[in-house]
KEVEXGU-283598 format. One record per residue (C-alpha): x, y, z. Coordinates in steps of 0.5 Angstrom, whole numbers, plus 500, padded with zeros to 3 digits. Layout:
! residues N
XYZ/...
END
This chain:
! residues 213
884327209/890332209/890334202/882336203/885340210/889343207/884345201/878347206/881355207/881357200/875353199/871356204/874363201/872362195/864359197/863366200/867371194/865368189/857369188/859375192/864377186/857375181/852379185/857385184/858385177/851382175/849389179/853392175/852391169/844392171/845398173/849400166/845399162/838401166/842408167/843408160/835406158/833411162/837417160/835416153/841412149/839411143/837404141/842403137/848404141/843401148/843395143/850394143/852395150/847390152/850385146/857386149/854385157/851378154/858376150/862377155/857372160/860366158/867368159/867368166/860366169/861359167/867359171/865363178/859357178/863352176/868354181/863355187/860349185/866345186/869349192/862346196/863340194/869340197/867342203/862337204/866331201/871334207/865334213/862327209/869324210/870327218/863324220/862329225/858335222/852332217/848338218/855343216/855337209/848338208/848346207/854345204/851342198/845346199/850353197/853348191/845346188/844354190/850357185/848352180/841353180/844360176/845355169/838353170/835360171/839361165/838356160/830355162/827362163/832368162/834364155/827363152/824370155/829376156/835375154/831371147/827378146/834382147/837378141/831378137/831386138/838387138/838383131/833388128/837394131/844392128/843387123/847391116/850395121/857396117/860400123/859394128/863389125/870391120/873385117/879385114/880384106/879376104/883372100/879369094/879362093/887361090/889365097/891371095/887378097/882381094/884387097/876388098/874390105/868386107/863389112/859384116/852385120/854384127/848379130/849372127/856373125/862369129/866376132/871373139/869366139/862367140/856366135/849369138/844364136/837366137/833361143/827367144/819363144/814365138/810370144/818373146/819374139/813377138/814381145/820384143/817386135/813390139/818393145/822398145/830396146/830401153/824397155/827391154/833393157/830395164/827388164/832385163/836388168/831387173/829380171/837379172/836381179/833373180/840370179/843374183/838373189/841365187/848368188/847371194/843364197/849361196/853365199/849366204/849357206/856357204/858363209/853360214/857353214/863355215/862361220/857359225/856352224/
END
């Protein structure tokens, strides 16, 4: 029980920071690229900037919904071990179910709709782009270079660990061909203010929590 004591202060810091840091940069990130859309972008560098924004999830939503997540579950495991406040254990939970409903706004509906529609678009904008990715001169098959330097389509290319892989629904797909990339931004980060009205939920419940109950 000492050990949960001693962790419950930063746990109950970061259940309350840490979907507030995620509404923060979510709203950021909608904000550029809505500003962007609306002052007349062209599409091609619009579609990079929203690619570079989706690359970058992965490295730190990930992280911040995890940690959430495992910081409620710490303080509710901490109140079911005291006994003495389930309702505080039970809201607890909620704020940790809250934070992780993100991946599945993600995976079942941003992924097939929005953000499938943008890579679709994006693929269509960038793909032969040889000023989006430069690759170094390859070596041929006995290991010595060909001094050759190879240019690379940007989408569907493995460039920082990452490889887009296309997840939109035949409707989407036909949705984006027909759309412009300014107004495939828009939505997108006006659809984006769904996972943030979940971060803001769960901080809400955890803060709830841990300041009034």
């Amino acid at each position: 029980m000492s050990a949960l004591a001693s962790l419950a202060p930063l746990a109950q810091w970061a259940g309350i920071v840490l979907p507030t840091l995620y509404v923060g940069i979510a709203t950021q990130d909608s904000v550029s690229v809505t500003n962007a859309a609306k002052i007349g972008t062209p599409d091609k560098l619009l579609a990079k900037q929203w690619l570079e924004i989706y690359r970058q999830g992965p490295f730190w939503v990930l992280p911040v919904v995890l940690s959430t997540l495992l910081s409620n579950g710490v303080l509710a495991y901490a109140q079911h071990v005291d006994g003495h406040n389930p309702a505080r254990r039970n809201v607890y939970i909620a704020g940790a179910f809250a934070m992780y409903c993100i991946r599945f706004a993600t995976m079942f509906i941003f992924e097939p709709g929005i953000n499938g529609a943008c890579k679709v678009k994006v693929e269509r904008i960038l793909v032969g782009d040889t000023e989006a990715v430069l690759s170094p001169a390859s070596p041929d098959e006995k290991g010595t270079g060909t001094g050759t330097v190879v240019y690379e389509p940007l989408v569907g290319v493995k460039k920082g660990g990452i490889k887009i892989k296309h997840s939109a629904t035949a409707a989407t797909r036909a949705w984006a061909e027909r759309t412009d990339m300014s107004v495939l931004a828009v939505t997108w980060a006006r659809t984006n203010v769904l996972r943030c009205g979940i971060a803001l939920t769960s901080a809400a419940l955890s803060g709830y929590a841990t300041l009034v109950m």
